[in-house]
N, C-alpha and C positions, 0 to 999 in steps of 0.2 A: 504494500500500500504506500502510493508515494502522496504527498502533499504541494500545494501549490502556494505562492505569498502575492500576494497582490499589495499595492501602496497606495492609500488613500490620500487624499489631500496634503501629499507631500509628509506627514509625519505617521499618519495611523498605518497599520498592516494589518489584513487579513488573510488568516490561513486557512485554506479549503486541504480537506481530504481528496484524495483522486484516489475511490478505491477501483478495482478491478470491475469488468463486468459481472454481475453475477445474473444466472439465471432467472428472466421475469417468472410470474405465476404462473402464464400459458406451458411454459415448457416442463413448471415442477408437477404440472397437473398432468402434462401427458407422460413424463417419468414414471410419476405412480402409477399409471393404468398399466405402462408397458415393463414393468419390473415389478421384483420380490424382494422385500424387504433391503429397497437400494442399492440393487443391483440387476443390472438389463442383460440377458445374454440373448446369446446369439439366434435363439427360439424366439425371445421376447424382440429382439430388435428386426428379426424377420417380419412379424405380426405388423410392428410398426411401418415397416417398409410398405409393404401389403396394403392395409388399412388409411394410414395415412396419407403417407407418400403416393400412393395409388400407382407402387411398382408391384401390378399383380402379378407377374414373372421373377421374382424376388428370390430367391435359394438360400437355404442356410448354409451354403459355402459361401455365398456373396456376402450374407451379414458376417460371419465371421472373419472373411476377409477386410470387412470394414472394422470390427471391432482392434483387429490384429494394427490395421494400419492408422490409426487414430488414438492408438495407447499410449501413454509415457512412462506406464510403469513397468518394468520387465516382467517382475514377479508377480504384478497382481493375478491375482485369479479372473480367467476369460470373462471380459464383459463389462458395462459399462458405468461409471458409479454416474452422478446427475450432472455433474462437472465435465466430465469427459464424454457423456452424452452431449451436453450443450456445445462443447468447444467444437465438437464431429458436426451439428449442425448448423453454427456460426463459419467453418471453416467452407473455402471457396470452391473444394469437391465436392458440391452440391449445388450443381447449375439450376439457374433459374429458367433459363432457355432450354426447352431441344427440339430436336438435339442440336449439336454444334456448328456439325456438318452440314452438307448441302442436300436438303431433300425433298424438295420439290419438284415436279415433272419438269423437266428441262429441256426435252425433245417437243415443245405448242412453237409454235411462231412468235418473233420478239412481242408480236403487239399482244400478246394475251399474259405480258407481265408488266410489273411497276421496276422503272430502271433508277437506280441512283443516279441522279442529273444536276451538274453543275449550271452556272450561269456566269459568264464572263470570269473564266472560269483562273485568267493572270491575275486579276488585280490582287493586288498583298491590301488593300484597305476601301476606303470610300471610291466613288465612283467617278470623281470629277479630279483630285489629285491624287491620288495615288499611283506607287512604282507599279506598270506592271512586269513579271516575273514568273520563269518556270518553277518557284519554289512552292506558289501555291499549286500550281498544278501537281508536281510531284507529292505532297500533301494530302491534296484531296485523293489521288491514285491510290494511296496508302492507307487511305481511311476507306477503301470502296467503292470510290466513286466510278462510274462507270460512263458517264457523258461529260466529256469535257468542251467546251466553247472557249471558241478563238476567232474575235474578230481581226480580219486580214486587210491590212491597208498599203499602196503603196507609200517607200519613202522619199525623202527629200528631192531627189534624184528621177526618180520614178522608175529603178533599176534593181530594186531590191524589196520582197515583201517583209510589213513590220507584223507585230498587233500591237496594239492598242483598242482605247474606249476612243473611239473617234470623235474630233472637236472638244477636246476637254485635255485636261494639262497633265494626264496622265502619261510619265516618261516612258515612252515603246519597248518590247523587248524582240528580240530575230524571232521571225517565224522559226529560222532550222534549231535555232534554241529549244523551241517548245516543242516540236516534232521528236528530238533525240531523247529530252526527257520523256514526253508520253512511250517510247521505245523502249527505255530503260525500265519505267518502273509501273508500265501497263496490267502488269499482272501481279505484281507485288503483293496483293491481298486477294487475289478472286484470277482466276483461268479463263471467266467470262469476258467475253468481248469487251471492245472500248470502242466507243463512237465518238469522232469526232466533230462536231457541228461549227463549221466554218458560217461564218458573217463577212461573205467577200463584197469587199466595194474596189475588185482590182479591175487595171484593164486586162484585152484578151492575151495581150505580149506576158504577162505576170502570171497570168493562169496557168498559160503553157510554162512558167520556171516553177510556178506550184505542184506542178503533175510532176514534172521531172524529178523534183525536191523531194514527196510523198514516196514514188518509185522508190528513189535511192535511199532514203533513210529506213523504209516499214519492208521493203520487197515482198517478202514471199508471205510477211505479218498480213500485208492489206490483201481483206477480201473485194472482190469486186465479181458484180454479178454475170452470168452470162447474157442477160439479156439486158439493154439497156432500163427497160421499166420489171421492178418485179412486180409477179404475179398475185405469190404467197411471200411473207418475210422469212428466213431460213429460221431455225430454234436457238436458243442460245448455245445447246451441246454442240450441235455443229459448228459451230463459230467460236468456239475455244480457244484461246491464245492470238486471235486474229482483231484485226482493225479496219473502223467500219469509218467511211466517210459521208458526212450526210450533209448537205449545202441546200439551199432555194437558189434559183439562178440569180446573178445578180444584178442589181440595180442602176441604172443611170449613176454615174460616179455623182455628178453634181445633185441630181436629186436625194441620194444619200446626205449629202452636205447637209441640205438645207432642212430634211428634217432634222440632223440631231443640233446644226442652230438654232431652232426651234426647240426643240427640249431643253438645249442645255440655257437657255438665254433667262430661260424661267424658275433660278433656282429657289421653286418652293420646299418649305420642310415637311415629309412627310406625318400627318397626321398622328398614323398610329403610333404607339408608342412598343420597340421593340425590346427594350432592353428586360431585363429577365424580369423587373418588374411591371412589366406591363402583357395584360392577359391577350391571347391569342384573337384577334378579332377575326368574328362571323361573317363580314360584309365587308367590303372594300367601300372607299366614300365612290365620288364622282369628279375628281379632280384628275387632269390628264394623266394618261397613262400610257404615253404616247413610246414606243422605244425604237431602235434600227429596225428590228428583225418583225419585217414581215407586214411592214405599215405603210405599204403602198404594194398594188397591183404586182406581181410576178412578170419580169420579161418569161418565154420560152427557153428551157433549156436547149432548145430546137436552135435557135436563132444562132445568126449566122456570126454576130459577135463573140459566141463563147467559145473558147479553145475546145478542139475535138478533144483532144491528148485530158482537159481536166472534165470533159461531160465525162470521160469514162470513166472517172472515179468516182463518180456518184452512185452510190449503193442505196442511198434512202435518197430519195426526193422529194423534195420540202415547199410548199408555196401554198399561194391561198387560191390563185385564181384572181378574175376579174368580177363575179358577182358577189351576192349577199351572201349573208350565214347562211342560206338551204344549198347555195354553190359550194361553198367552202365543206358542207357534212353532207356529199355525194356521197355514198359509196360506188367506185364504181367496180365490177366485178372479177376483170380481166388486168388491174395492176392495184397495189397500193402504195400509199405516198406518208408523208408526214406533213401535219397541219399544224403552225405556231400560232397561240393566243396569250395576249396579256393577261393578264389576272383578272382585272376590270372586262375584259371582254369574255374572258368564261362565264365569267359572274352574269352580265347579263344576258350572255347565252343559256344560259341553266335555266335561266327562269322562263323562257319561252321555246327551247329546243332541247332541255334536259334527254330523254330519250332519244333523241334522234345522236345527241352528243356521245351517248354508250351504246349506240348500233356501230355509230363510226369508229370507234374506239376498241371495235371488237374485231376487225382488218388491219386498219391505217393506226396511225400514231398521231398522237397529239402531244402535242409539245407544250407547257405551260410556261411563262417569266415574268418575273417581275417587274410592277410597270415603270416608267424610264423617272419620274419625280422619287427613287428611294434613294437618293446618292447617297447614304449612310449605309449602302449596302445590306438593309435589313432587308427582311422577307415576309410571308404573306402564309395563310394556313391552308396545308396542302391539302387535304382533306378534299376541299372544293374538289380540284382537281383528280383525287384517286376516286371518290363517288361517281365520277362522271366516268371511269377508266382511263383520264390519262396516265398515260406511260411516262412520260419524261414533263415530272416537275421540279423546274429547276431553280435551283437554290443558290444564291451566294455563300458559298461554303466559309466566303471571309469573314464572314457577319457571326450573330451568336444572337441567342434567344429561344422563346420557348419555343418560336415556329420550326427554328433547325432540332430544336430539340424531337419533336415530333418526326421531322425526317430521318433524325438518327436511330430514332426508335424504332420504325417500319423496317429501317435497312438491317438491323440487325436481325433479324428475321432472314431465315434460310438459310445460316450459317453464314453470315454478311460477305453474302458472294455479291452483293450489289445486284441481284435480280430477284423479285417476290411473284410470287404466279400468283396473277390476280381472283378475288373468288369466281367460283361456278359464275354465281347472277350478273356481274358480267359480264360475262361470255355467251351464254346461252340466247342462241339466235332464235329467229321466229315472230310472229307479232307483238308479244311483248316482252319489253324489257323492263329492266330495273329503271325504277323512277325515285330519283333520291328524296324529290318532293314529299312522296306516299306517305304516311307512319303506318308504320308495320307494326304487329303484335311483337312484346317481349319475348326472344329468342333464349336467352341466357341470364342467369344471375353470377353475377360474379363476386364470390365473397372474401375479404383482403383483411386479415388480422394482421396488425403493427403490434409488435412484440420491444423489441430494441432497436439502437444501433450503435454503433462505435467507432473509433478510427479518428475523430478529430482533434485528440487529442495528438496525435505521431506526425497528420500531415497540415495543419495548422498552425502557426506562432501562437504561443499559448494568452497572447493580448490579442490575437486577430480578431476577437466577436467582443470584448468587452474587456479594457482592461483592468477593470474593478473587482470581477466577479467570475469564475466559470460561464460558460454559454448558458443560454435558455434557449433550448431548439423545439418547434415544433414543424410537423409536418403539413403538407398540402398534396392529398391525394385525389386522384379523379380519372376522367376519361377524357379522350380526344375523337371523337366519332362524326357520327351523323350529328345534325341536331339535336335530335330526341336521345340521343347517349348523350350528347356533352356535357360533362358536369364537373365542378371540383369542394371537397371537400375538406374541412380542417381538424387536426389532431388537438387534445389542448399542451399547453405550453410543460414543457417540463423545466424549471427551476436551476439552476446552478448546477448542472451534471454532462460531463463530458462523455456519460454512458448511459442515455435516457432510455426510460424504461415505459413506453405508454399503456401497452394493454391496451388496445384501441381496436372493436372491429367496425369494416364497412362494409355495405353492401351494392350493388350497381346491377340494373337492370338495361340489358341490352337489347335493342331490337335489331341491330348488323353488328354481332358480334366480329363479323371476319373482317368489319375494318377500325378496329375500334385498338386503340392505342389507353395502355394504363399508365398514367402521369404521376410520378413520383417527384417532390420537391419538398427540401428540407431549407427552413432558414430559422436564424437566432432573431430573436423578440427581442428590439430595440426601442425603449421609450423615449427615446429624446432625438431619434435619427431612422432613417429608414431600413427595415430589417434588411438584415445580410444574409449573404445567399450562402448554403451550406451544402449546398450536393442535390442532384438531380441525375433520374433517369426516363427511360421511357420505353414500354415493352408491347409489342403485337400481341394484345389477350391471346389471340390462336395459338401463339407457339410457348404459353408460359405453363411451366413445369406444376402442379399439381401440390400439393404437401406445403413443409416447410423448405424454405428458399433462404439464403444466402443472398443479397442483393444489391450489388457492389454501384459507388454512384460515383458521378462524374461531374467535371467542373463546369463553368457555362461553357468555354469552348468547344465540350465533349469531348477533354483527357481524361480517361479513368482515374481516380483517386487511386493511389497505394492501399490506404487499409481502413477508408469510409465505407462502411456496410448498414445495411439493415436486414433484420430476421424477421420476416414474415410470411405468414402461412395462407394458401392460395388455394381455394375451391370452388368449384361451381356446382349451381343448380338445373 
């Protein structure tokens, strides 16, 4: 048992005990059910496995292999005393996910999954000055991203392609730059393909040293189709270790200009508020949402301006067309393409072509971004987006907040291969489809007992939440779904302890359990200033593990913590 000293008004001290974690009441309660007179063996811990855990294939070789690997005492007699019970299920061999690995159908066509999708995917910060740089790309590669964006400009010269955020003071970095790092560390987290979505405003002379460029650095990486338009999209197993390039044709160089002198000439501040304190908003406002990609009429990939040598690298084909939204969500039978929308433009698309937007979305690809007024590089709540089945909602990976938080959560899911195979409804073609609008009958209950947690006292400065006092943490648990799931709920405050104990259950009633995300946030109770954030996470209800869980949380960036946890127990109805 160590102790702490804090210094009051310069002369007083106060000294706090820091004792160890000790087992809350939830776990001494199921000790006693699952042991004899204070001690659990390998019969009794089997039971538990079974029963609670809801490992019905459970063996009492397997419990006693856990008891064996989970022991510290040599001599003890097999099996578990309440202490070394709890440490086996505080400890981090007891995933909260599964499994780990990748296991979802992986031979459906791209478009019948959710992909992890950057958005301007160089910038190291805000959107109007910042360096851009291959180090967030290699970043995001490493955390699973699977869609990287890269707007393509000529330079000074008109001799060499840059990227950059066009018209905005953000310093360029070499296209062959970013092409060598996507090559390097393309697969660094995931075997699944990597798409790269080019924002060209080059001429045809540039195109043609883009193709060249692609050729020589990806060779035998880049997939390219046999036939100029596809048909069907290939699956993501077949496209393993390969690289996909996906463009709209592009633009009048000049007409490029002048829209993004028109977005950038207007720098408003975006409304919402993203930072960890500020809650996930439902609605976008009405304020331009204007960005490059995709906000004027498509030339023809056809046309006689664009280099042959770089149509051929077009593997997904991207544009909107010349007419309205009923143009733009054609299906048409015999190829599929990808369709880019602002945020603001799904949004009021859903409201008047919600179905029509998940028929589309069950061939083609929709592409979502954020609209061009966020230069803080925040983000928007994707949800919108995967109700409707887009595929590629893309995020500022630079940014932080609860909305990437959300993103990071879905992606973990499937063994964060960066691809989620979207549910059945969906998919399921025929007269009708999914209408996000509907409210549907309760599907699931989902019931979530907060027991403890620990660890802030090792990866914390022991004055970081208060330097008066030990922390007072409570928690902020909920869902991120449909409408009719969203909800968030509050733990009460636990007092001066660096090992809070709340005994806390909640319940949650789902009506689309399969896309409903469970929101984990822990912050210290501040009465003179605004609480501080203490760890978050965010898990796919679908893929979380049954029993009692281990639940390890992560910073706003989404760096996992060294040894911030929480023990909660996980069941449904």
């Amino acid at each position: 048992m160590s102790k702490q000293t804090f210094t009051v008004c310069f002369c007083f001290r106060r000294r706090f005990r820091i004792p160890a974690p000790e087992p809350p009441a939830g776990i001494k309660s199921l000790f006693d059910k699952y042991s004899v007179n204070d001690h659990m063996t390998a019969d009794h811990l089997r039971r538990f496995l079974v029963e609670v855990q809801k490992e019905e294939k459970a063996s009492i070789e397997e419990a006693e292999a856990i008891i064996t690997n989970n022991s510290s005492l040599i001599f003890h007699r097999k099996g578990f005393n309440l202490d070394a019970f709890f440490r086996y299920l505080l400890g981090s061999s007891v995933p909260v996910l599964s499994p780990h690995s990748v296991h979802h159908d992986m031979t459906a066509p791209l478009s019948h999954y959710f992909i992890f999708t950057g958005h301007n995917s160089y910038l190291t910060g805000n959107q109007l000055s910042s360096d851009c740089s291959d180090v967030p790309i290699i970043q995001a590669l490493e955390r699973g991203v699977r869609v990287i964006e890269l707007d393509i400009w000529p330079n000074s010269t008109s001799d060499d392609v840059l990227v950059l955020h066009g018209m905005t003071l953000t310093a360029p970095v070499e296209l062959s730059t970013c092409f060598k790092s996507i090559k390097n560390y393309a697969f660094s987290a995931s075997d699944y393909p990597v798409v790269i979505t080019l924002e060209d405003h080059l001429t045809t002379e540039l195109q043609a040293k883009v193709a060249e460029m692609v050729h020589q650095i990806f060779g035998d990486m880049l997939f390219t189709p046999d036939k100029e338009c596809l048909e069907e999209f290939p699956s993501p197993e077949s496209l393993k270790k390969r690289v996909i390039i996906s463009t709209k044709p592009p633009k009048e160089y000049l007409k490029g200009e002048k829209t993004k002198a028109k977005e950038d000439g207007s720098q408003e501040k975006d409304s919402s508020k993203e930072a960890w304190g500020g809650e996930i908003p439902t609605t976008c406002d009405d304020k331009d949402d204007s960005d490059e990609d995709d906000s004027e009429d498509d030339e023809d990939l056809h046309s006689d301006d664009v280099a042959p040598e770089y149509r051929s690298l077009i593997a997904i084909h991207a544009g909107k067309g010349k007419g309205g939204l009923d143009d733009w969500l054609k299906v048409n039978p015999d190829k599929v393409r990808r369709l880019s929308l602002s945020e603001h433009e799904l949004e009021k698309a859903a409201k008047t072509h919600g179905p029509q937007i998940v028929r589309f979305t069950q061939r083609n690809i929709l592409r979502v971004y954020p609209k061009g007024i966020r230069f803080d590089s925040s983000n928007y709540n994707p949800l919108i987006g995967w109700m409707h089945g887009a595929q590629m909602v893309a995020f500022n990976m630079q940014g932080y907040g609860r909305s990437l938080w959300l993103m990071q959560g879905m992606f973990r899911g499937n063994g964060g291969c960066g691809y989620v195979k979207k549910p059945d409804f969906l998919l399921t073609s025929g007269h009708e489809v999914f209408d996000p609008r509907v409210k549907l009958p309760v599907k699931m209950k989902l019931k979530v007992t907060l027991f403890m947690g620990e660890g802030w006292y090792y990866d914390f400065k022991h004055t970081h939440f208060d330097a008066y006092s030990p922390p007072d943490f409570y928690v902020r648990i909920g869902i991120g779904g449909v409408a009719e799931d969203s909800v968030m709920k509050k733990s009460k405050t636990m007092e001066d302890s660096w090992n809070p104990a709340w005994n806390e259950e909640f319940e949650f009633s789902l009506t689309v359990p399969e896309l409903a995300l469970l929101r984990i946030e822990v912050h210290e109770n501040d009465i003179s200033e605004k609480d501080d954030f203490a760890g978050q996470t965010c898990l796919p209800v679908r893929e979380i593990n049954k029993g009692i869980r281990s639940v390890p949380l992560y910073s706003q960036q989404g760096d996992l913590y060294q040894s911030v946890k929480l023990l909660m127990w996980f069941d449904t109805v």
